[in-house]
LODO-363069 format. One record per residue (C-alpha): x negated, y, z negated; residue in one letter; residue number from 1. Coordinates in pm, whole numbers, plus 50000, padded with zeros to 5 digits. Example, Ala and Ser with C-alpha at 12.3 -4.5 7.8 and 13.67 -1.06 7.14 Angstrom:
+-------+-------+-------+------+-----+
!     X !     Y !     Z ! code ! pos !
+-------+-------+-------+------+-----+
! 48770 ! 49550 ! 49220 !    a !   1 !
! 48633 ! 49894 ! 49286 !    s !   2 !
+-------+-------+-------+------+-----+
***
This chain:
+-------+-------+-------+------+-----+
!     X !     Y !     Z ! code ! pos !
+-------+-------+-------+------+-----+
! 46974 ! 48185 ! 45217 !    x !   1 !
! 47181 ! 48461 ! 45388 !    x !   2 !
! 47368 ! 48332 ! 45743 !    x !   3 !
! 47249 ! 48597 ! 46030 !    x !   4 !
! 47407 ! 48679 ! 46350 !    x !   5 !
! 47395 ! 48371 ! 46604 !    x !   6 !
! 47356 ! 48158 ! 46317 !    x !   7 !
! 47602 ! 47854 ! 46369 !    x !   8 !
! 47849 ! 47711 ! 46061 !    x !   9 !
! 47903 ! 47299 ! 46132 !    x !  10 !
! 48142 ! 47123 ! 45900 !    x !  11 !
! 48188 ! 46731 ! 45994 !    x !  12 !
! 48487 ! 46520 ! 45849 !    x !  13 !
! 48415 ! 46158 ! 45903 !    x !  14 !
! 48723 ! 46051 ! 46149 !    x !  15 !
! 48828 ! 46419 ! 46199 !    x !  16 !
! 48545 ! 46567 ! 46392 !    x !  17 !
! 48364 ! 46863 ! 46381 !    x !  18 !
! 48453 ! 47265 ! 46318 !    x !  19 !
! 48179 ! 47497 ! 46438 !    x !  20 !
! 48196 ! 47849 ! 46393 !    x !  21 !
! 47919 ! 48097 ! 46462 !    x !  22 !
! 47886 ! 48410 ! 46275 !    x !  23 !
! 47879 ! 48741 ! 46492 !    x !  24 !
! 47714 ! 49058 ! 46453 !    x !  25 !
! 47924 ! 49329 ! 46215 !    x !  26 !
! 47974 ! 49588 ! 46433 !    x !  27 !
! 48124 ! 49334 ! 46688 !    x !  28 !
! 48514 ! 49355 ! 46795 !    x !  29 !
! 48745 ! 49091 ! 46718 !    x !  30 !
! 48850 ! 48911 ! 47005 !    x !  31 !
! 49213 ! 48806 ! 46854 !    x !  32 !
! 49294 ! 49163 ! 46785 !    x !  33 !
! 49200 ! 49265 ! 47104 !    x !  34 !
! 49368 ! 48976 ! 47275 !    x !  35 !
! 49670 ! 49059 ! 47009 !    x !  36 !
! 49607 ! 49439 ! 47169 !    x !  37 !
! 49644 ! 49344 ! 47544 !    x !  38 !
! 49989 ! 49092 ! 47471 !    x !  39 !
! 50296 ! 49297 ! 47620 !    x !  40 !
! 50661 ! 49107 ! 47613 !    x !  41 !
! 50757 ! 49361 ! 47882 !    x !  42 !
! 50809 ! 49221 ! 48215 !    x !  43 !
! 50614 ! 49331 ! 48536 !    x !  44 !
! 50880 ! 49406 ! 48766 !    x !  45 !
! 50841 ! 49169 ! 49098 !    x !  46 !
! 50570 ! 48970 ! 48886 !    x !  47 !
! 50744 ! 48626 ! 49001 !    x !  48 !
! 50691 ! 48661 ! 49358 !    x !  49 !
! 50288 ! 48628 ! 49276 !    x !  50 !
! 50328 ! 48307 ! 49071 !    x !  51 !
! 49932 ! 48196 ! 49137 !    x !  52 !
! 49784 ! 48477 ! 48950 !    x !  53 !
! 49462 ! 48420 ! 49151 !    x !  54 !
! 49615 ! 48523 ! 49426 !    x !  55 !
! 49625 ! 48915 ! 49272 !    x !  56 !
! 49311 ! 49106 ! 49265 !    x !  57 !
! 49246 ! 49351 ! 48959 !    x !  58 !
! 49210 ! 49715 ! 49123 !    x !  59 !
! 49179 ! 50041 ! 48809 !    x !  60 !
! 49361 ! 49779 ! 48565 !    x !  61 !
! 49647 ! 49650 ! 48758 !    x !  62 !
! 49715 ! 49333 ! 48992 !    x !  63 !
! 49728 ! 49399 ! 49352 !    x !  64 !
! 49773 ! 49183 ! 49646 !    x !  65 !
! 49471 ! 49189 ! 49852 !    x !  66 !
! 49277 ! 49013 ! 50129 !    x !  67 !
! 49047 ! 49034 ! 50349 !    x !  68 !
! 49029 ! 48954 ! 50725 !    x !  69 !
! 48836 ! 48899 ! 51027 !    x !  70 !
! 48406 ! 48946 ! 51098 !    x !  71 !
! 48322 ! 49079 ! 50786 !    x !  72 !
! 48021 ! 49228 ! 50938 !    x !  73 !
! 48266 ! 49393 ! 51167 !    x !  74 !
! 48362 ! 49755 ! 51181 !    x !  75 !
! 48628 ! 49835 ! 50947 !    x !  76 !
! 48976 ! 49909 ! 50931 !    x !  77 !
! 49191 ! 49944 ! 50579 !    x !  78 !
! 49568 ! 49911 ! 50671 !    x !  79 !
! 49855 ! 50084 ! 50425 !    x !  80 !
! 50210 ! 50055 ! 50448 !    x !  81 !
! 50498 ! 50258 ! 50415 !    x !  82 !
! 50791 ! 50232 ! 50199 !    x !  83 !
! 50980 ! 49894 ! 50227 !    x !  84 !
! 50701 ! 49765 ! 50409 !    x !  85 !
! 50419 ! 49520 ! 50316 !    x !  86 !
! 50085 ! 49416 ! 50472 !    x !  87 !
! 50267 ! 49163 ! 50684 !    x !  88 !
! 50374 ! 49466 ! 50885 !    x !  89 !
! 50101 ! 49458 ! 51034 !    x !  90 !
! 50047 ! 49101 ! 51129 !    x !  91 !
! 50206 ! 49145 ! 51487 !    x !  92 !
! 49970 ! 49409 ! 51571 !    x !  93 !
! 49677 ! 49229 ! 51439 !    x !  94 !
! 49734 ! 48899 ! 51675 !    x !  95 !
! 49819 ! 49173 ! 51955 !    x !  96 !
! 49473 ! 49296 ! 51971 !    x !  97 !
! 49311 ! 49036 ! 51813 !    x !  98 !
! 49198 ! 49245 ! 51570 !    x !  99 !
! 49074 ! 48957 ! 51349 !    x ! 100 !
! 48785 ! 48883 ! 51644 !    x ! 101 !
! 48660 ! 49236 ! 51664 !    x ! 102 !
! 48706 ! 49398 ! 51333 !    x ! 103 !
! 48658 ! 49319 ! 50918 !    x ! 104 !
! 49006 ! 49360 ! 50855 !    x ! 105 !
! 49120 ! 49480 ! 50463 !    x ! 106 !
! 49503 ! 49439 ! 50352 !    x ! 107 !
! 49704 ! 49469 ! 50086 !    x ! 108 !
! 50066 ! 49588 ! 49917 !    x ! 109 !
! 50084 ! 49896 ! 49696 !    x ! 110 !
! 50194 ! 49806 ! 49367 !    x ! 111 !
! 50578 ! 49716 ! 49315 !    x ! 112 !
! 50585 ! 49641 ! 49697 !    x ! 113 !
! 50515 ! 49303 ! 49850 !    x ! 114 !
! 50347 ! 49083 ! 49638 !    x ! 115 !
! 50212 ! 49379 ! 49410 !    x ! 116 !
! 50400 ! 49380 ! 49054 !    x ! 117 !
! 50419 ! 49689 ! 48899 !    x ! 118 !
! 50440 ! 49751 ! 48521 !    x ! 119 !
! 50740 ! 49861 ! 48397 !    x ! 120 !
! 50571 ! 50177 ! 48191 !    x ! 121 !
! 50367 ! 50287 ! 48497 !    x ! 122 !
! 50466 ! 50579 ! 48695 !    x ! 123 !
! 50368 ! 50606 ! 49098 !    x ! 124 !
! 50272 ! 50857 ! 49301 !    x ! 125 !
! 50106 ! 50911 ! 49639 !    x ! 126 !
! 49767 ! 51036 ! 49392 !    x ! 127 !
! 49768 ! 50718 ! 49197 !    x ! 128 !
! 49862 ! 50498 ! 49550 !    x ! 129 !
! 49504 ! 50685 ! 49691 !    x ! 130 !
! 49368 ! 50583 ! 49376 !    x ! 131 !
! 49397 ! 50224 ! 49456 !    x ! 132 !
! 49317 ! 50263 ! 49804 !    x ! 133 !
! 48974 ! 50405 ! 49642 !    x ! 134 !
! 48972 ! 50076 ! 49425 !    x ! 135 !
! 49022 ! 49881 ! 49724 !    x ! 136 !
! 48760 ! 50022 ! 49902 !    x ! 137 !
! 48509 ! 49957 ! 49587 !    x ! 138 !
! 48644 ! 49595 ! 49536 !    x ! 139 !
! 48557 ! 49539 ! 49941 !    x ! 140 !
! 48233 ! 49720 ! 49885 !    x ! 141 !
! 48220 ! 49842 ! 50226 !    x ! 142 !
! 47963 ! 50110 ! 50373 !    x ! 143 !
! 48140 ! 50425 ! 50459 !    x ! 144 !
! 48301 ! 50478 ! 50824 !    x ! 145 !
! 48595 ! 50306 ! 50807 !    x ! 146 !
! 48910 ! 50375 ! 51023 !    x ! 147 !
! 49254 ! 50408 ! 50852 !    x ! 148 !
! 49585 ! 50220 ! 51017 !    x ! 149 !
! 49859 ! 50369 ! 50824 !    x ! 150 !
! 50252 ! 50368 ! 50875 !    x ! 151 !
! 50513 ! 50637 ! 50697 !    x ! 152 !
! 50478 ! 50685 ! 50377 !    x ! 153 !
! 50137 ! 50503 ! 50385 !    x ! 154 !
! 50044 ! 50783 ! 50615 !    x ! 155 !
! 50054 ! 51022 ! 50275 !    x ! 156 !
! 49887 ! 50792 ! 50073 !    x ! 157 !
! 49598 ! 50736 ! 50361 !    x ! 158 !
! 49552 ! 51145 ! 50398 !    x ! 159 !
! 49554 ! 51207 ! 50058 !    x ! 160 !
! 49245 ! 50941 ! 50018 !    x ! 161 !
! 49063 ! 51091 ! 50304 !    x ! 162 !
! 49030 ! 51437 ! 50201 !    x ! 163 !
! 48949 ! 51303 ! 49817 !    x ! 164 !
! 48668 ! 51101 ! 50023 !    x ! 165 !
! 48542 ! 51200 ! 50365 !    x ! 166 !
! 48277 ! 51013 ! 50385 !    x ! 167 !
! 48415 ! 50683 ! 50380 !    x ! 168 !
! 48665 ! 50781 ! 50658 !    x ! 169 !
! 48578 ! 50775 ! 51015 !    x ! 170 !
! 48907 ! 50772 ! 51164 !    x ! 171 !
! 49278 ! 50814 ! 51108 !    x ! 172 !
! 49547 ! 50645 ! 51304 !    x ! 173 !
! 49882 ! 50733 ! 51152 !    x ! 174 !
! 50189 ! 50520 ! 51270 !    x ! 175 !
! 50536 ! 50814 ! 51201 !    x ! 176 !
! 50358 ! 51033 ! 50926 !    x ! 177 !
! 50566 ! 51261 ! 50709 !    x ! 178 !
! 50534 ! 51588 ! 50745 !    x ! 179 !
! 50538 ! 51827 ! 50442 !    x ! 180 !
! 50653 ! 51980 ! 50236 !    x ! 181 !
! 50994 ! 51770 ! 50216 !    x ! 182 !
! 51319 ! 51960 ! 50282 !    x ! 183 !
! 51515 ! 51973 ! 49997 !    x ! 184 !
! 51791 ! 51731 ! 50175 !    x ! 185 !
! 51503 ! 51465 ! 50216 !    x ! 186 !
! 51433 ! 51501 ! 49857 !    x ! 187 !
! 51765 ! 51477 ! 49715 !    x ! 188 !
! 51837 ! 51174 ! 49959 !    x ! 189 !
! 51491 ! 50962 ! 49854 !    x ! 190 !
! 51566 ! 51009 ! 49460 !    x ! 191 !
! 51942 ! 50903 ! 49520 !    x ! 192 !
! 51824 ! 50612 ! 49720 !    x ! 193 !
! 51610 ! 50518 ! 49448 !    x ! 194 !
! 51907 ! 50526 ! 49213 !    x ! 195 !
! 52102 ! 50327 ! 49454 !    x ! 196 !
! 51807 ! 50054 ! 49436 !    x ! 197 !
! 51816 ! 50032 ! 49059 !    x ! 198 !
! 52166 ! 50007 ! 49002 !    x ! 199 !
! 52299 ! 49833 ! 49292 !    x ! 200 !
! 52033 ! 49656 ! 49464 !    x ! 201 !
! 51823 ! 49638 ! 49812 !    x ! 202 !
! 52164 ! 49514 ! 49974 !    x ! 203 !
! 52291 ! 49865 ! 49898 !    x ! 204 !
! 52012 ! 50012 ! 50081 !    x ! 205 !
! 51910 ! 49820 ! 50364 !    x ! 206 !
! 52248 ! 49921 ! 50600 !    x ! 207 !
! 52174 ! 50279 ! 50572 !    x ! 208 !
! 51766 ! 50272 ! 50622 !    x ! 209 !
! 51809 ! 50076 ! 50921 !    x ! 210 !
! 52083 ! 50297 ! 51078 !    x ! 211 !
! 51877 ! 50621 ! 51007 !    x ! 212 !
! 51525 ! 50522 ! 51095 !    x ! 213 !
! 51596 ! 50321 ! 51427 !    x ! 214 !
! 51644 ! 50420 ! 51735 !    x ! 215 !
! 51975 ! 50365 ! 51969 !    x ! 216 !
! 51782 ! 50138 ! 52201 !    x ! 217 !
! 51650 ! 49908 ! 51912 !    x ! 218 !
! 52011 ! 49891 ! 51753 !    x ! 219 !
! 52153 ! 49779 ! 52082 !    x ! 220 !
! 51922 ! 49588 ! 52260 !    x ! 221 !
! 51624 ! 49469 ! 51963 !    x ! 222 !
! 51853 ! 49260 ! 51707 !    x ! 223 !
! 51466 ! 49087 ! 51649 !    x ! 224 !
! 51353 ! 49405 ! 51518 !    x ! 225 !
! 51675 ! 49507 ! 51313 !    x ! 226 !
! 51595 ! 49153 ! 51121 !    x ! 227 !
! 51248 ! 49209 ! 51076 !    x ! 228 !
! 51332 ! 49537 ! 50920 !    x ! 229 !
! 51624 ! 49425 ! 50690 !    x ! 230 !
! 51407 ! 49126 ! 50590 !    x ! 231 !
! 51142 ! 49339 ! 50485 !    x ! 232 !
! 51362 ! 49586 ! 50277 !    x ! 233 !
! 51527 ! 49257 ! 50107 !    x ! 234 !
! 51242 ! 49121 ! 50062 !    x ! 235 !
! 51092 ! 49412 ! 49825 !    x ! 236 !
! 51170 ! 49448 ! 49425 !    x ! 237 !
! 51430 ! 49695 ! 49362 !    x ! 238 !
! 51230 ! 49910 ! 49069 !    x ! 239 !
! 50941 ! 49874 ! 49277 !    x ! 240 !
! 51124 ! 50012 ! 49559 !    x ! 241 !
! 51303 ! 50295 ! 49359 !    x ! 242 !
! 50911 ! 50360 ! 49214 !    x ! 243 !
! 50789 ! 50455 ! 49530 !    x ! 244 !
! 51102 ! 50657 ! 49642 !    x ! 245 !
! 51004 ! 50881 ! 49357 !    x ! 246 !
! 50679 ! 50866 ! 49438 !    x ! 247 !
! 50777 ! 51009 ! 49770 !    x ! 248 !
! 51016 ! 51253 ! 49653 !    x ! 249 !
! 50744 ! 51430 ! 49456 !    x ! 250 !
! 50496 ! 51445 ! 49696 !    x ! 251 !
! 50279 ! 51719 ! 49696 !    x ! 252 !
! 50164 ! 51929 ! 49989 !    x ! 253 !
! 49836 ! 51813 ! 50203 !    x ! 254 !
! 49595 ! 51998 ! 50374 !    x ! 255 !
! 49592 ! 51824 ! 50683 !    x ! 256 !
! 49421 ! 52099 ! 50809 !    x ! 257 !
! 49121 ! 52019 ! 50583 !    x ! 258 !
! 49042 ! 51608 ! 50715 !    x ! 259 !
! 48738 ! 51606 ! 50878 !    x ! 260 !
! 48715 ! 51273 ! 51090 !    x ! 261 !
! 48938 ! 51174 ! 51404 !    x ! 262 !
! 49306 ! 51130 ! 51331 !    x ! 263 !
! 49560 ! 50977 ! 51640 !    x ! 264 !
! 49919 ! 51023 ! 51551 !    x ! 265 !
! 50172 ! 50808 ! 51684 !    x ! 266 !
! 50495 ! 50849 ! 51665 !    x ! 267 !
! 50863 ! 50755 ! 51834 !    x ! 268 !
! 51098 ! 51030 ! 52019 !    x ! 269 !
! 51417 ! 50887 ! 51804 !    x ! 270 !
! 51196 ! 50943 ! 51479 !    x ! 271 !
! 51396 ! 51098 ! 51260 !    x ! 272 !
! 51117 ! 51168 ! 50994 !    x ! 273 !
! 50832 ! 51183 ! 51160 !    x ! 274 !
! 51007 ! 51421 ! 51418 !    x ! 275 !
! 50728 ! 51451 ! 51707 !    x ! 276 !
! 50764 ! 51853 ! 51729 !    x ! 277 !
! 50694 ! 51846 ! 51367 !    x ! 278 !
! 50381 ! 51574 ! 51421 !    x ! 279 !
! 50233 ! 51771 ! 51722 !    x ! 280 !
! 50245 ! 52154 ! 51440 !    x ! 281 !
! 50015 ! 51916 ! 51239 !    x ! 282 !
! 49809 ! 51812 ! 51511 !    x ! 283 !
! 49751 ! 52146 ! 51647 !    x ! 284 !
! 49567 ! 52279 ! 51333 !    x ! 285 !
! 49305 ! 52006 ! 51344 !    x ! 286 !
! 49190 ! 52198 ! 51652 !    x ! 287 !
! 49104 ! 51873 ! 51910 !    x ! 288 !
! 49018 ! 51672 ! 51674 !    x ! 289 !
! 49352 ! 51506 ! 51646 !    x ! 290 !
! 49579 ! 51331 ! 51951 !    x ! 291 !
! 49991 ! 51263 ! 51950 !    x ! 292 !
! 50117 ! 51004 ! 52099 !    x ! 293 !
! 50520 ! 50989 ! 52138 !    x ! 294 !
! 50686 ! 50660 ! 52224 !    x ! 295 !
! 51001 ! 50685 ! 52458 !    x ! 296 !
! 51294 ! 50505 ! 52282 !    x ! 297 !
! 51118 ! 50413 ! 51923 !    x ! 298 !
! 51227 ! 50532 ! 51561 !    x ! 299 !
! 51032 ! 50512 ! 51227 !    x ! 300 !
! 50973 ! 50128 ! 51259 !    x ! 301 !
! 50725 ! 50131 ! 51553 !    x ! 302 !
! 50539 ! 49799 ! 51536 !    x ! 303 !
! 50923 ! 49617 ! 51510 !    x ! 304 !
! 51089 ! 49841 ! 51729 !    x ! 305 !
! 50804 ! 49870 ! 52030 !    x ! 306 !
! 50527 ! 49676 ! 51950 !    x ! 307 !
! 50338 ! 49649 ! 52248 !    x ! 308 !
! 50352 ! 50049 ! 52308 !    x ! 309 !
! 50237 ! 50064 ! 51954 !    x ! 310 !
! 49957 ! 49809 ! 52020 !    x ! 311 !
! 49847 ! 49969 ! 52330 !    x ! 312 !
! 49862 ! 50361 ! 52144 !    x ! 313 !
! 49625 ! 50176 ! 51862 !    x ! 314 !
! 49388 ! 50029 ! 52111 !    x ! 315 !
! 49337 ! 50389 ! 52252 !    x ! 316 !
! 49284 ! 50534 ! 51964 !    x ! 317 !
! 49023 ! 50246 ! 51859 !    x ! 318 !
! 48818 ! 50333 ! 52144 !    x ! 319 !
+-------+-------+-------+------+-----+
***
């Protein structure tokens, strides 16, 4: 008698038990070489902030922090962050509007940012950040119309996505987008600062982001904000941060020209990246199909600095 595939091996020991193996077909894999395969002794940088693994969703072969909000049967909105931010950025604005009573809200960190590790052979870029915006549209499986709440560097990631897929895009609403391409000063500074995160730490980058990117009103009078900002640099993983400075560095032109749904841009008049003379150039080639909004007294951190100007910008541009 020959043993066939499914065909299951018993051998009993009296006061030992049973071993049971069944015999598989030959062109099968074997799972211990695979398994063997897949083992890495590499750390995922910021992997210990996510110690519940089911708390990570799998999006193209990587862990990402994701979840899902509101009526589910709800129109859509997909929210991104920018650099040193996290989906919690968004919270205040969400129990503003009460977005979670109106809308099927989707969140969630790029990876190395947040609660998102990042491995420590992968390379980022504002193409593979659309990538898994793509992935997190799939994982949500969502019909197509959805509107877009981005915020600075997010803003890239959220363009780049929409003219890669139209049709799942109804509407852009970007919170300080940057403008490109880069100047060469803006460059050198983001791979520097990236350096600086490596070797030195977030506490070697925090003082200068929040003295560039707020405005003079919010450092005097908005010490709320400034800790809401610093705590949200501090709170990211150095390599993860340094990543996405790259990632931003290297950017490649858009053609914003080219997105065909409704994009609002919102902006502050103390934004020092997302300068509002450069915003309203980019608006003006979408030809009415794109609105700026300036807020009097706000930097690059608009939900911290001005949230309630912010709130009521979005709300308009949700209508």
């Amino acid at each position: 008698m020959y043993l066939n595939p499914g065909d299951v091996v018993a051998i009993s020991v009296t006061g030992l038990g049973t071993l049971t193996n069944r015999i598989a077909r030959p062109e099968s894999g074997n799972p211990i070489v695979k398994q063997v395969q897949n083992m890495s002794y590499l750390q995922q940088s910021n992997a210990t902030k996510s110690v519940d693994a089911a708390s990570l969703t799998i999006i193209n072969q990587k862990p990402i922090y994701y979840k899902s909000l509101g009526e589910q049967t709800a129109s859509l909105i997909f929210f991104v962050h920018g650099l040193g931010g996290s989906n919690e950025s968004f919270a205040p604005l969400i129990q503003l509007l009460k977005l979670q009573q109106s809308h099927s809200l989707h969140l969630f960190d790029f990876e190395g940012h947040g609660l998102s590790p990042t491995a420590p052979l992968s390379k980022l870029s504002i193409e593979s950040l659309a990538q898994d915006l793509n992935g997190i549209f799939e994982h949500a499986n969502v019909t197509p119309g959805a509107t877009i709440i981005a915020h600075s560097m997010g803003c890239l990631i959220a363009v780049r996505f929409a003219l890669s897929h139209p049709e799942k895009v109804r509407k852009l609403i970007l919170l300080g987008p940057i403008p490109l391409p880069l100047p060469a000063a803006f460059i050198q500074a983001a791979h520097q600062r990236a350096n600086t995160a490596r070797t030195k730490g977030m506490a070697a980058v925090v003082d200068a982001v929040v003295t560039d990117e707020t405005s003079e009103k919010t450092k005097s009078s908005n010490p709320l904000a400034i800790a809401a900002i610093r705590m949200s640099l501090l709170g990211q993983d150095p390599e993860g941060y340094a990543k996405a400075c790259a990632a931003l560095a290297e950017s490649k032109e858009l053609d914003f020209a080219s997105l065909e749904m409704v994009v609002s841009v919102v902006t502050g008049s103390e934004d020092k990246i997302s300068q509002p003379q450069l915003c309203k150039k980019d608006v003006e080639v979408l030809k009415g199909r794109a609105s700026l909004k300036v807020l009097e007294g706000v930097g690059h951190w608009h939900v911290f600095e001005d949230l309630p100007a912010v709130a009521k910008a979005v709300e308009e541009a949700l209508s």
